[in-house]
Structure formats: C-alpha cells, structure tokens
N, C-alpha and C positions, 0 to 999 in steps of 0.2 A: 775676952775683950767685950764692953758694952759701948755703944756708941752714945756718943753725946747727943741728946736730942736740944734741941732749941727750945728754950724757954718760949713759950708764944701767950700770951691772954687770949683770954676765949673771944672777947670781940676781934681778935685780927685775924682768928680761925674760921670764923663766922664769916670775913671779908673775902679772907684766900676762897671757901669754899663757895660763897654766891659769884665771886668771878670766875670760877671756873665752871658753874652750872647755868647763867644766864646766856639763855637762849640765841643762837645765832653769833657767840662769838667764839672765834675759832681760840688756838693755843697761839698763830704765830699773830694774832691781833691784838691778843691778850699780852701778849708779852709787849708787844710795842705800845701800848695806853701804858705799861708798867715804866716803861725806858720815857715816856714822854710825861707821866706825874707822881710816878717815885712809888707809890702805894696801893693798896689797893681801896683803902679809905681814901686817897685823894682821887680816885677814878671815881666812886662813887658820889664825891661831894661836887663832882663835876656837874652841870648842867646839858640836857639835852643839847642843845644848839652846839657847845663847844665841843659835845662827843661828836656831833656830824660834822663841821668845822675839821676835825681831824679826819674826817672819813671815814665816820663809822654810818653804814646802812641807817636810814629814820629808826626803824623798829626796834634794832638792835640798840642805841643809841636810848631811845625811850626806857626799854627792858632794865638797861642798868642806872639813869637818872631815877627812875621811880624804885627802885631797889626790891622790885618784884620776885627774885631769885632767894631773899634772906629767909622767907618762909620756907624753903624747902630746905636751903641751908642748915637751918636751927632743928629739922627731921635727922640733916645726915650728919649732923655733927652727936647729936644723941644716939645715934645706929653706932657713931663711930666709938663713942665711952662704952657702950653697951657690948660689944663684941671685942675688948680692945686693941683696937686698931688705932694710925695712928697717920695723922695729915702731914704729909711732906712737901709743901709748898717748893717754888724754885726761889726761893728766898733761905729756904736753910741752907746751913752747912754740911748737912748731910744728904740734900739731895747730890747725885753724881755728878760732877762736874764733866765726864765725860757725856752723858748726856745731857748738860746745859748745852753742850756744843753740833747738837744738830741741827736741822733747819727748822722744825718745829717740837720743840721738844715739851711735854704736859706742863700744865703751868701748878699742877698740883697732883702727889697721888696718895694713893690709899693704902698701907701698909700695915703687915700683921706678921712679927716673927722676931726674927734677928734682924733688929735694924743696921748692926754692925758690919753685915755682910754688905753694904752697901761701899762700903769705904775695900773693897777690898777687890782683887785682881779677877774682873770677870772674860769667864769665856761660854760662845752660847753652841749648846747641841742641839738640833733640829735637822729634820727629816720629818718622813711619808709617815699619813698617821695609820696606812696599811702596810707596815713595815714588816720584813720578811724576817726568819729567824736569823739570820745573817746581819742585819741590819741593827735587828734590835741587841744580836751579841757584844758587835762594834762598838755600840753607843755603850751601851754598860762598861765597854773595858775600858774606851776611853773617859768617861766620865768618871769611874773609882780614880784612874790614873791621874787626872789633871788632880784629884780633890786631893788626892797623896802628895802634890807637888802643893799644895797650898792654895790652886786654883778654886773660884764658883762658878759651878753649872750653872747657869740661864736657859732658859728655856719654857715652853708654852703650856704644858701641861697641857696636849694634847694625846688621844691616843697612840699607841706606837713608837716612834722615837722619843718623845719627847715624856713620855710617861717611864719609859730606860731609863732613860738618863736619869731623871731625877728620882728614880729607884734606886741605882746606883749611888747617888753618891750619897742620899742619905746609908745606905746598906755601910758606906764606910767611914761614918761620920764626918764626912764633908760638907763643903755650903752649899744648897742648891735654889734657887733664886725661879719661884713663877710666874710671868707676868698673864694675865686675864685678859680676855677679851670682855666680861661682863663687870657684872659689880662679885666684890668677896664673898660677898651670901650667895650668890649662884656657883655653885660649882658646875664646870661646863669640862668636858661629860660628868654625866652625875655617877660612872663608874668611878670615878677619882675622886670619890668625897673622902674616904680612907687615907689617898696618899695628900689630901689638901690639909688634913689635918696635921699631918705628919707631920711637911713640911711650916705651917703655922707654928709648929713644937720647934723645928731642929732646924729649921730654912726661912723663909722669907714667901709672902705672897702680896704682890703688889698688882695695881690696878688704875687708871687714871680714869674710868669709870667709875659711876657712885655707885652705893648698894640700892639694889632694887635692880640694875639696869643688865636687860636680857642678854644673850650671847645673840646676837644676833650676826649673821655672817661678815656681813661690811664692815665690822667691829676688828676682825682679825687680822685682814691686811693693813689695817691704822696700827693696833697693835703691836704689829712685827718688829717696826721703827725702833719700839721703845725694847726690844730683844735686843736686836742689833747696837742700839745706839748705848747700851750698859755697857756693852761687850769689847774688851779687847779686841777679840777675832771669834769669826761665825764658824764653827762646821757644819757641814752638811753631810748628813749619813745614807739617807737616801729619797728620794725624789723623782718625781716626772716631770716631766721638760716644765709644764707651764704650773706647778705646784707651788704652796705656797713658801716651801723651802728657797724655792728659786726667787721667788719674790722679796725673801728676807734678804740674800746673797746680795741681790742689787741696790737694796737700800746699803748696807753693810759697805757695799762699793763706794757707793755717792755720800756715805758718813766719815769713810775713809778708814775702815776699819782693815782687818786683815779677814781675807777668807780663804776657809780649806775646805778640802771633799774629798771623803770617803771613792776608791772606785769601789765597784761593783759589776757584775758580770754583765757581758755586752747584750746579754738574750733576754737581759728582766728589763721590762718597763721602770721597775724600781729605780735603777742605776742611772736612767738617761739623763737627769738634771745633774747628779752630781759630778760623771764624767764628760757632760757639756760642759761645767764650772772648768774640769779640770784642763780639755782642750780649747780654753777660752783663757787662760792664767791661774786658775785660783791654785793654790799650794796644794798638790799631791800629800797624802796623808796614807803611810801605811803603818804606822807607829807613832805614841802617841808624844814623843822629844820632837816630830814633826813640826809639831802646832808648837811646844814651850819654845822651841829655835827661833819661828821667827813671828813671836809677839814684841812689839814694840817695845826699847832699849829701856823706857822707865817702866814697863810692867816685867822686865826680865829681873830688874834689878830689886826692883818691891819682892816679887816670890824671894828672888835668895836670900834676902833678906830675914824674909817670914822665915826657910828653910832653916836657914841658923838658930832660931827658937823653939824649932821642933826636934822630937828626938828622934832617931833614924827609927825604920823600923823593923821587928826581930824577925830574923830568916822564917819565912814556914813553909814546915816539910809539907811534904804529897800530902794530899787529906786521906786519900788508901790507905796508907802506911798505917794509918788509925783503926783501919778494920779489924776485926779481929779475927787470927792467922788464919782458922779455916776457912774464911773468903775472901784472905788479899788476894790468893792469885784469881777467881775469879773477878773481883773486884778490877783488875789490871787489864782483864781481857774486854771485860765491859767498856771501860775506857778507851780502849784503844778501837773499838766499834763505833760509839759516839761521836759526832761531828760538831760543832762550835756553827753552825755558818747551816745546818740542815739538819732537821729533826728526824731522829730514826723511829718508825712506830716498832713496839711491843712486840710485835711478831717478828717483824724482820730481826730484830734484835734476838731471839730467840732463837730463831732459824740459823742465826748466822755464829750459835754457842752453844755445839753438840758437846750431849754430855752434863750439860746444866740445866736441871731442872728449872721449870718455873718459877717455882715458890722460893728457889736459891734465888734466881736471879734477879728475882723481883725486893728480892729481902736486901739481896747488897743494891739493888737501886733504891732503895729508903733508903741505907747508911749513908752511899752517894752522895743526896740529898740533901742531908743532915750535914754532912760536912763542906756542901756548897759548892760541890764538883759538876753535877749535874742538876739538871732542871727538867722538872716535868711538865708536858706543853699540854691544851684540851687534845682528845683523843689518844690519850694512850700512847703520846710518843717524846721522845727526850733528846738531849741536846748536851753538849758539855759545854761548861760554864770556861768561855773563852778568859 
C-alpha cells in the first residue's frame, strides 16, 4: 500500500515551513492564527498590528509580518528534496488525525520512509534506555507480536527499549515508526545510525524539528507527546519512577489514549515506574492479546480487518530440530540452561554441561544463533530468544 501524499506547490511548502520555523511561535499558537485566517499565506499577508491585536507577543508578531523565517525555509526545504524527505503540514490528509486531536499537536513534520504507515493502527513501546535483558526480551516479543497482528511500533529510537522494539519488528517485517528529538540528519544516538537507516528503508522516521536541529535534552520530553499522541495505546516495559517512560504514560493519560506496563521484579529499580502505572490503573500486560483486547473498538476493528488480507502464518518447528543429529541433543540441553529474562555467561554455561566440550558447545551456540534461538550479549554471555 502507498499512501497518497497531497499535492502541495512549492510556494505553500515554503509557507507551512517558515510558520513553523518563525521564532517564538509555539504549535498551539500557530494553529489558532491557522483557525483565525485559513492559511498560512493569509497569516503572512497579515500586518504587524493585526498579529498583536490577536495576541501575538510584538516580536513575534514582527518575525512573521516581515516574513524573516522564509530564508531559512528555502534552506530546509532544499535539505528536504536532497535527502528525500517529505513535509507533512496539519493540513494534509495524511497527517494523523489521531494526533490532530491533542492539545498541542506539530503544525508540520519531517518524514522519511513509509508514509503509508501513517494511516495505519499505531501502538508505542518504550521503556528505560538502561534496560535489562529481561526488559529488552519483552519489548522484542511484543513488538514482533503486535507487527504479526498488523499493528505499528512507535517509538523513540532511544537506546534500550526502544532500540528492541524497533529491531524487532523490523526483524519481522513489520511497521515501525521513530519519532526524533532532533532534526533527520542527526541521528541521536549516533550508535543507531545503522537501524535509522533501516527503518528510512522499511519504517518511517519522523520529526517536527528541522534538520540541522541538535538532540538537545528539553527536545525529548516535547517529543514524547508526539509518541503517545500516534499511538492507540503506550506500553511501558521498564522504567524508574520519575523516567521519561513515566512522562510519556501521563501525557498518553491526558491524550486519552490507552496505557499498559510491563511488571517486572519488585528488587530492580527497572520495574518501579511500570508497576507504579500498574498499581495506579494502567492495564497489566503479561501477553501480548493484553494490549490487542483492549485498544479502542475502531482500532480493533481496522486490524481485523487488515488480518482478513493477510495470509495466516506457516507453523514453525523448533529451530533445534534443524541442527544436525549429532548436536540436537546437545542443542536441547543448551536451551533448556538459557534464560529469556537473564544472561547466562560462557562459563557458567559450560560448567553447568558436563560432558560437552567447549568447542561442541560453543559450535551448536553459533547454530543457536543462526537459527534465532539464542542471542549473544557483550562479554561472553547468552540469552534465549523469548
């Protein structure tokens, strides 16, 4: 499916973008000069006095009658041909109409990918960007899970959860959707210029920041709104009480969205925000029909919808089973040592499988590997692929 983009002329591209770059005026300010002269050339053709007359600050008021913004405009609109990316004013039809309906919602952003994934059933994964192996297993299984139901990951493309996630569902060709705290040219972390790419290919990277514009921290918490306000419903994988997972949860609240959370064990700092959400109301999540049950009745109905179009998908056996004979049954014993949720190192693995040599067991932990059973973490220690 390709999504229809709006025809737009370069001069109203040029418009949408200097209003959204002149100096001192917010989104929800911008939006209301939109609701009081229709365009954003008739904002511009407006005279100083009559911008302060409405209430707009002098300064600000000056910024956009003297049309001082169009210079930089005519920069980011040639960044934007150059990279192809692709200006989503709140005048198209394909910005989300679920995010028109926040309190402040971007009056224009910056896209680069599948713009079709826009139009379609989003749900956001986030958590701690110091997320445990447990945390990070979670978010991967639910995010393949949702993308197999026809759901889009959303999420921030930070380290940790949020870098799962959207591993995940590209790993199974699903949508996965990131929103920037910076401009597109900045990848923030610069560890993630690999999967920004990816997703540019196979996912969506969106930003209501221009390019050039740093990651600067203050950026992140504005940015959240725009996760949440995509989103069906938030999960939370894991968090500390006052993290920015928790921060998103409550916008998420006051957008009226649906939230869920991950528990997690009562002794990790990791867990305290999620299982605050959860003895606070947010929907308990221990499987991931949790969250499809109870997303809102028209986004239940869109996936079945989608489901009926897609073709179910073909049983698959044990990936062991594939080994070859003289190391399934080791292979089985390995597996059944590995944990999903805590990383076993190399040695204790070893120790704990007399009788098997090293170079055996290290050999069916490549095959493992290759077939997507296990994961090998830094230092020498491994995990099974929840």
């Amino acid at each position: 499916m390709t999504a229809a983009v709006a025809v737009r002329t370069e001069e109203a591209t040029l418009h949408w973008l200097a209003l959204s770059l002149t100096v001192g005026l917010g989104p929800r300010k911008a939006r209301d000069l939109l609701t009081r002269f229709g365009t954003p050339q008739a904002v511009f053709r407006a005279s100083a006095s009559e911008l302060e007359s409405f209430g707009l600050h002098g300064g600000t008021a000056r910024n956009l009658a003297s049309g001082v913004a169009f210079e930089e405009a005519a920069a980011q609109h040639e960044r934007l041909k150059q990279c192809g990316a692709t200006l989503i004013p709140f005048d198209d039809p394909l910005y989300p109409e679920q995010l028109r309906q926040i309190y402040d919602p971007p009056i224009a952003m910056f896209a680069k990918g599948r713009l079709e994934l826009l139009e379609t059933v989003m749900v956001a994964i986030i958590g701690s960007r110091r997320a445990t192996a447990y945390g990070k297993a979670v978010a991967q299984k639910i995010s393949a899970e949702l993308c197999a139901a026809g759901v889009t990951v959303t999420s921030g493309m930070a380290r940790g959860i949020d870098t799962a996630a959207h591993e995940a569902s590209l790993e199974v060709q699903g949508g996965t959707i990131a929103v920037f705290g910076c401009g597109l040219d900045l990848i923030y972390p610069t560890e993630n210029r690999k999967l920004a790419a990816r997703i540019a290919l196979d996912g969506l990277l969106l930003s209501e920041y221009p390019f050039g514009s740093p990651a600067y921290p203050q950026n992140f918490p504005v940015r959240n709104r725009i996760i949440s306000g995509l989103s069906a419903g938030v999960v939370v994988v894991e968090g500390a009480q006052y993290s920015g997972s928790s921060i998103t949860a409550r916008l998420a609240l006051d957008q009226g969205r649906e939230v869920f959370a991950v528990p997690g064990n009562i002794t990790s700092g990791m867990s305290y925000g999620p299982n605050l959400l959860i003895r606070q109301g947010a929907h308990l999540v221990i499987q991931t029909s949790d969250i499809l049950d109870e997303l809102p009745e028209d986004a239940r109905l869109r996936l079945a919808a989608s489901r009926q179009e897609r073709e179910p998908p073909a049983q698959q056996e044990l990936p062991y089973s594939e080994a070859p004979a003289a190391t399934k049954e080791l292979a089985k014993r390995v597996v059944k040592q590995l944990r999903p949720d805590a990383p076993t190192p190399l040695d204790d693995l070893l120790d704990a499988l007399p009788g098997a040599s090293a170079s055996e067991t290290i050999a069916v932990l490549f095959d493992l590997e290759l077939m997507g059973l296990v994961k090998q973490l830094p230092g020498k220690s491994y995990v099974l692929v929840w």
